[in-house]
N, C-alpha and C positions, 0 to 999 in steps of 0.2 A: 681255247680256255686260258692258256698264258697270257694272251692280247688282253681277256677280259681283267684277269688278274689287276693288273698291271694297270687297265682303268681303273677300273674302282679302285686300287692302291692310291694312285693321281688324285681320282677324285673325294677320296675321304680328305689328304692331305690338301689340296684346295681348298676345301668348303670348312676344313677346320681352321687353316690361317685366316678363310672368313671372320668365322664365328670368333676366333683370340682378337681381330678386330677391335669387332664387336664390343667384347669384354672390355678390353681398352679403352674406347670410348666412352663405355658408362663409367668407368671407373676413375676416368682421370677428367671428364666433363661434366659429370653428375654426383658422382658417387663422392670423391674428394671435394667439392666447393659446400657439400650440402655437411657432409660429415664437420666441416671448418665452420658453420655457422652453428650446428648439434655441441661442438667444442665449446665456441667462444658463449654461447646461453649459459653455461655454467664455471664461468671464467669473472671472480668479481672484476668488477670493472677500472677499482683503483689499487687491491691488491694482486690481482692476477692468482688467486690460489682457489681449486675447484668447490665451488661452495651453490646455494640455490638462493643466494639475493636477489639475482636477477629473476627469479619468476616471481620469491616472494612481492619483491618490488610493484610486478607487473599484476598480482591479481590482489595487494590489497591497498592500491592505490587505486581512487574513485576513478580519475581522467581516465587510468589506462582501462580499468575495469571496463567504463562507458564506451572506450571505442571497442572495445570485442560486442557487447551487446548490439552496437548502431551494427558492425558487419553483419550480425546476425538479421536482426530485422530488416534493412534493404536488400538484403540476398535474399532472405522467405521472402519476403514483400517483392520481389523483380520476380522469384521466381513463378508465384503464384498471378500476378500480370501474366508472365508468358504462358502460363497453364488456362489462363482467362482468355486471351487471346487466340492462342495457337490450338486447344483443341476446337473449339467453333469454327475456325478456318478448314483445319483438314475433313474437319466431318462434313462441312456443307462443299465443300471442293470435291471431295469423293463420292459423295450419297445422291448429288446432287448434279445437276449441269448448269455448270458456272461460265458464261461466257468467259473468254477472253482470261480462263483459270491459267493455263501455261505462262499468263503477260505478271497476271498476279503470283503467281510461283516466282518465276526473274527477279521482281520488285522486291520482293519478301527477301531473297537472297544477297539482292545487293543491299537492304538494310542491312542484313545480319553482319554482310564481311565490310560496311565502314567502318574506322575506326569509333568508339563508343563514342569520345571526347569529342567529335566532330557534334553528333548530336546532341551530348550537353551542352556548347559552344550555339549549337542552333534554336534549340528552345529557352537559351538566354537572350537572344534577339528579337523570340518574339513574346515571352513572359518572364522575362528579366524585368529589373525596376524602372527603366524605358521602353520594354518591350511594345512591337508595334502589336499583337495582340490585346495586349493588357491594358495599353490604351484605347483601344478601338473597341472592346469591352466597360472599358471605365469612360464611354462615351454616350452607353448607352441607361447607364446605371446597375451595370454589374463589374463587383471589382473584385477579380481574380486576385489569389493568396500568389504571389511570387513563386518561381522556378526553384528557391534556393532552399534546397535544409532535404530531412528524409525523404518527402516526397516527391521532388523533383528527381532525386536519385533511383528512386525507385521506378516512376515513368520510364523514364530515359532508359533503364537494366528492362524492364518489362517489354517495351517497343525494341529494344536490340537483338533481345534472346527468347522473345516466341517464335523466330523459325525455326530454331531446334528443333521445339514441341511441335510446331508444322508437318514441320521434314518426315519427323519420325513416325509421328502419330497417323500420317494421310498414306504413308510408303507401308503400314502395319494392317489400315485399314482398308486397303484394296487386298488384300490376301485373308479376309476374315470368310468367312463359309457362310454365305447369304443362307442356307440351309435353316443354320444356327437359329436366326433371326425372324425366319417365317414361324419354323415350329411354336416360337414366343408367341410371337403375336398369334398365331392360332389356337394358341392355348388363352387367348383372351387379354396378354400382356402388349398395351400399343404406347407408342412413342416413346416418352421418358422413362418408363417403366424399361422396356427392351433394352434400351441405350445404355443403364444403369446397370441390371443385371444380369445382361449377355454381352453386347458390344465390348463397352469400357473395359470388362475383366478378361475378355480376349487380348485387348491393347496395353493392357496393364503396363507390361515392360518394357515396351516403347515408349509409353509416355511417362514413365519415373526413368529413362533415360534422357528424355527430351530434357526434365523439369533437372535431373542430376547435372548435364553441360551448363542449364542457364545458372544453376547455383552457383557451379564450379565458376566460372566465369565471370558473375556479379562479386564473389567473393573476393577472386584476384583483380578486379578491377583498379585500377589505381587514378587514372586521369577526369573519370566522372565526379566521383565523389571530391578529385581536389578541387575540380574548377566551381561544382555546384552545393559542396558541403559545408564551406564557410568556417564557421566552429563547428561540424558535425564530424569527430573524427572517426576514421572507422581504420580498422588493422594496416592495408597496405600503406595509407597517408598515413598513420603515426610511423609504420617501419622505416618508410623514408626519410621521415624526420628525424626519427634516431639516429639515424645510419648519418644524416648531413650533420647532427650534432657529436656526433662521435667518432667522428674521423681522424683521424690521428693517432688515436686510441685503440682501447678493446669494444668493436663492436656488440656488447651485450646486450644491450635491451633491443637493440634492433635484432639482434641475433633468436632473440627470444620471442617475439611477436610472430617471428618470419617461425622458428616451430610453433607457435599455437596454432599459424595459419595452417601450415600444411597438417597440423593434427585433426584441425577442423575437416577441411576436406576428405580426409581419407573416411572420418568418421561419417561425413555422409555417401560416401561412397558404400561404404558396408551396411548403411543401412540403406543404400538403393539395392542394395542386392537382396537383400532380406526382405523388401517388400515385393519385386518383383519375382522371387522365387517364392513367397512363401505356400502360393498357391500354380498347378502348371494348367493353364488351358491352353487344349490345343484341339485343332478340327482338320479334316479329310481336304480340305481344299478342294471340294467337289464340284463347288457351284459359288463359284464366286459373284462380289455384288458387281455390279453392274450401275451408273451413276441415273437416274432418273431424271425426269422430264418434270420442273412445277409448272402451276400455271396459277393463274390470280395475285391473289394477296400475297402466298406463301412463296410462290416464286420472286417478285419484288423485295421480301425479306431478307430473303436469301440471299439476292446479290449485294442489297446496301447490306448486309453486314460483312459479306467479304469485302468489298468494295474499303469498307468506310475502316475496317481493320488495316487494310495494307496500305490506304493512305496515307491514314494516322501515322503509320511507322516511315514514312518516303516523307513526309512533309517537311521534315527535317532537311532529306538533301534539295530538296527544292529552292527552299529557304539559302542552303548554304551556295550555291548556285547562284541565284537572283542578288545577293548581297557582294557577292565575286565581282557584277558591274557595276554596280552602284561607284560613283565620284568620291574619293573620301580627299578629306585636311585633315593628314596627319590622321589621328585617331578619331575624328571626325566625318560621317559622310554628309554630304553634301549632296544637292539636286543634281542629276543628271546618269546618264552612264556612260559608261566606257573602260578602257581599259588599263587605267591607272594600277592598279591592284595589280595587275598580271606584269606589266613594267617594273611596276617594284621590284618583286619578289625574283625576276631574271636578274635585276640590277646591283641588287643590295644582300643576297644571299643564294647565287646560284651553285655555291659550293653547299649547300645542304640538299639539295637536288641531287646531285651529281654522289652523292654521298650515298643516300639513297639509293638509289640505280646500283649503286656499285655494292655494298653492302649487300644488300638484298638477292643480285645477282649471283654473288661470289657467294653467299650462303648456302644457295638453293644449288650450282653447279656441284658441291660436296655433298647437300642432300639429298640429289638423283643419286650420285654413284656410290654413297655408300649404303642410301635407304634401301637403293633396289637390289644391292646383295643381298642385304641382310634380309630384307622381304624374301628375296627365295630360300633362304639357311630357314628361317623359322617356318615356311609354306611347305619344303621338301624337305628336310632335315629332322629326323624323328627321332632325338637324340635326349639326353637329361639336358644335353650343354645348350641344345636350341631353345628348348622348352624353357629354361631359367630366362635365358636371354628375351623373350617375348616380354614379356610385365614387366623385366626390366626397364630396357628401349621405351616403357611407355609411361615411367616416372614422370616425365613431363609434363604429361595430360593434369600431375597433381599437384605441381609446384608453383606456385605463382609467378611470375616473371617479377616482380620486386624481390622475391625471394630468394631467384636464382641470381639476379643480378649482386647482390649482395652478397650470396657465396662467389661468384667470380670474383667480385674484387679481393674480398680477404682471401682465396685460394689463390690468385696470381696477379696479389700487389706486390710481390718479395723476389727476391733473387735465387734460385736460379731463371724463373720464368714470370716475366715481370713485364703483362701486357695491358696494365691499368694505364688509360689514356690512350689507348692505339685504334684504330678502325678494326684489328683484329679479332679483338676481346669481343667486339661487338656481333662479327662475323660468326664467331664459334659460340654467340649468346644464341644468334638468329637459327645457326646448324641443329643444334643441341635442342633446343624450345618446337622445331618444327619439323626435326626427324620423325617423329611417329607416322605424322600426315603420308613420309613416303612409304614410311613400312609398311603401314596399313595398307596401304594404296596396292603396291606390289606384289603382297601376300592376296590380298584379296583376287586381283585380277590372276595370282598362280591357282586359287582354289579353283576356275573356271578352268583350267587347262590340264588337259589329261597330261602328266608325267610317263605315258607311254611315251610320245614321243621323244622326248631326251633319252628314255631307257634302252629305245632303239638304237639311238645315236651312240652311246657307250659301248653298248652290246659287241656296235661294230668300230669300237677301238679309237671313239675321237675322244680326244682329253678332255675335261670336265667344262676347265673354259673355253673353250671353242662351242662346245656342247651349247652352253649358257648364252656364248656371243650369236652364232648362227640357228637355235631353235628357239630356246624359251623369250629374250631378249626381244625380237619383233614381235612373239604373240605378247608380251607385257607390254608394249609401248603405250597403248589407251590408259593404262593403267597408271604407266611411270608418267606420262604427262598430266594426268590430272590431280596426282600428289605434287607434283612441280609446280602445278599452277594455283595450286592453296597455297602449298608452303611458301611462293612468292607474296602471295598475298596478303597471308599473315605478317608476312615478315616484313615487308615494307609499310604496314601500319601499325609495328610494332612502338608501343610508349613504353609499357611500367616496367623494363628491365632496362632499356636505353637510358632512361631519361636519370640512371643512378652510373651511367659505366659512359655516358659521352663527355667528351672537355669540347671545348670551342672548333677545335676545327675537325671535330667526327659528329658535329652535331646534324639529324637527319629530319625530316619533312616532319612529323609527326611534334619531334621537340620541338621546332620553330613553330608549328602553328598553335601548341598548347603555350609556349612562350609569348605568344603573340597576343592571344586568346588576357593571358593576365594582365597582360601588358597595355591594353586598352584596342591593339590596331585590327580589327574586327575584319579591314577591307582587306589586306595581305593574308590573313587565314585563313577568309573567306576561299580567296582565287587558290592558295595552296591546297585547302582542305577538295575543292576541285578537282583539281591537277590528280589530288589521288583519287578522288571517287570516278572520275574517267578511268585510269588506267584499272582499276578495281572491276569497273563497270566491263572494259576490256576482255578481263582474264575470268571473267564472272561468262561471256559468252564461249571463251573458247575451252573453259572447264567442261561447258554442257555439251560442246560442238565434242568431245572427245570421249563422254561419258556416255553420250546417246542417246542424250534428254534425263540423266537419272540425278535431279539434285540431291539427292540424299547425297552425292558422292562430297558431298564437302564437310558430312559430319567427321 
């Protein structure tokens, strides 16, 4: 009984120096950069005394007024694409027997984790104002409207972010009670009628989760809308602007768009939750569907429109690929191929590479070992302190990365901790933005594992961490490696908070090829924008290899 004492006494005190972590890190990573931007929004900007110019400024002036509407419209507009897209995907992938479905799953998922800016950069190549499309259409006597303005922004968020609505919706629809669906139709209800009001209202909150990430995510968008919006401003490309004209100064109006943004967000968060709760269906899980067999007309349907969806969305990297060998002068290509482009880019900037790797890496080594504690504090930890702590850790899912970029610098441009301009800043942007992915990740794979076992191992007097190191620790490892290998992923195709916190020699893959992208040199973007969708393509195999075929694991 003393023995046991004396663990648990161990073990509270362990898993609480966890947990004050924890606290720690939101508080001096999240909590303080985000509070310094809450600050400096009501901080005039040439007297410094706390006043509301700054918003009056920002809502009744036309320009700024226009960019919160254009955020709004390409966010509903992406997100209603991916809602157009990604529910007819998973319904005919599930319902249905789709050849070669697992190939188109893969496909789907490595559109989703390229960088966005990659395939705004790619449907400028080919319905740009020289686009080879658009000529090759205006050849025949139809002339395509250009890539550039709302609607191109909009394509581009739609093709990026309906595997959300994939993922979510097809992972919702194999657990629905085929039960459900017969009774319908036997009661004289068939096809669209069924799907409308039995299926759909089963998946309901699956699929306002699917449509909530593509919003969230069109919303913080930063590098689509700059290279394809032209004059079309929308929230994170004015934040940037401000924030580049107001440097030296009091960040206000940048400080001030970055809280509209994140008000927005949260607002639609609350009301995904009010729509997906406001009604609960739920079934016995008795008889699950089963994908059937078409044949004729309806089977040929079936496939070109899976088919012709997941292409639409991969044409881009194709494109970005085949343009990699293309011969270029200078910012010009020229006939032939080869591998000038990839010469370049080793020769003339392989300190952005190397930046990358190293950033990225050093991000994700802090993200394993501090995600996968705290993933167990909040999975075994039944405490008030755990429980605060969960929704904390997952702030990030609401901040935009211009946002947060913006809080780092005015949180630690100053002395005593003064890491504007360093590789570090960037390091602890990449920790802090992609933490959640492990908590999740770790938490989730503890819910599969009985805590008898570690209870045993206390029982008989081993200390907490050992406890942790020798049981729980290898049954997590599927778990911890495939928040490891998002969180890499994200992070090395991270743009909209870098691209406000790098100087010249932290600059990494992502800024060089959206720098490149403006810049005219299409061939070195090309071969860079590559380089990542290989190694993407990579960890996009060994996620699955580790999950056990379960894509969902990357929402």
């Amino acid at each position: 009984m003393n023995r046991l004492r004396r663990s648990g006494s161990s073990r509270v005190g362990f898993w609480s120096v966890v947990t004050l972590g924890g606290y720690l890190i939101a508080a001096i990573l999240l909590v303080y950069p985000l509070f310094n931007i809450f600050r400096f929004s009501f901080l005039d900007r040439v007297t410094g005394v706390v006043s509301l110019s700054n918003y009056r400024e920002f809502f009744t002036t036309q320009y700024y007024y226009r960019a919160f509407a254009n955020s709004m419209v390409v966010s509903l507009g992406g997100t209603a694409g991916a809602l157009v897209l990604g529910i007819p995907l998973a319904f005919l992938t599930t319902r249905f027997r789709i050849r070669g479905a697992s190939l188109l799953s893969t496909l789907a998922i490595l559109a989703l984790l390229s960088p966005p800016f990659i395939g705004a950069y790619a449907w400028i190549t080919m319905l740009g104002r020289n686009g080879f499309l658009r000529h090759l259409f205006m050849a025949v006597g139809i002339n395509l409207p250009a890539i550039y303005g709302p609607g191109g922004i909009i394509l581009v968020f739609a093709l990026q972010y309906y595997p959300f609505v994939y993922l979510l919706t097809s992972g919702a629809l194999k657990t629905v009670d085929r039960s459900l669906e017969e009774a319908s139709e036997n009661l004289g209800a068939r096809g669209r009628r069924t799907f409308f009001r039995v299926t759909l209202p089963l998946v309901i909150p699956s699929v306002t989760a699917g449509a909530l990430i593509a919003f969230m995510m069109s919303l913080a968008n930063f590098g689509t809308p700059m290279i394809l919006g032209t004059s079309y401003p929308v929230l994170p490309t004015l934040a940037y602007n401000f924030f580049n004209s107001e440097i030296g100064g009091r960040p206000g109006l940048a400080s001030t768009v970055s809280i509209v943004l994140m008000l927005c967000a949260s607002a639609v968060i609350f009301l995904q939750r009010y729509v997906a709760g406001r009604r609960k269906y739920s079934s016995l899980l008795l008889n699950r569907s089963h994908p059937t067999r078409l044949s004729g007309w309806k089977n040929g349907v079936a496939h070109a429109v899976s088919y012709a969806i997941v292409a639409f969305s991969t044409l881009p990297l194709a494109v970005i690929v085949f343009f990699s060998f293309r011969n270029t002068s200078g910012p010009v290509f020229i006939a032939g191929f080869g591998l000038d482009s990839y010469l370049r880019i080793f020769r003339d900037v392989p300190k952005t590479i190397t930046n990358s790797l190293f950033f990225s890496i050093s991000a994700v080594a802090l993200i394993v070992v501090v995600g996968t504690l705290l993933g167990f504090v909040i999975a075994r930890r039944r405490t008030p302190a755990a429980r605060i702590l969960d929704p904390l850790l997952m702030v990030p899912y609401i901040v935009p990365g211009t946002v947060l970029g913006i809080g780092f610098i005015t949180a630690f441009n100053r002395h005593p901790v003064m890491l504007a301009g360093t590789g570090t800043i960037i390091i602890l942007t990449y920790f802090v933005r992609r933490l959640p992915y492990s908590v999740r990740s770790a938490a989730s794979i503890l819910s599969q594992i009985d805590p008898a076992l570690e209870e045993a191992a206390v029982s008989l007097g081993t200390p907490p961490a050992r406890t942790f190191r020798k049981i729980a620790l290898p049954l997590m490892l599927p778990g911890i490696m495939s928040g490891a290998i998002m969180s890499w992923i994200t992070s090395i195709n991270e743009l909209s908070a870098s691209i406000l916190l790098y100087v010249g020699r932290t600059m990494t893959m992502p800024i060089r090829i959206y720098l490149s992208v403006l810049d005219g040199y299409f061939g070195p973007a090309s071969a860079m924008s590559t380089i990542l969708l290989v190694v993407t393509g990579l960890a996009v195999f060994f996620v699955n290899r580790y999950s056990g075929g379960r894509e969902s694991v990357v929402i």
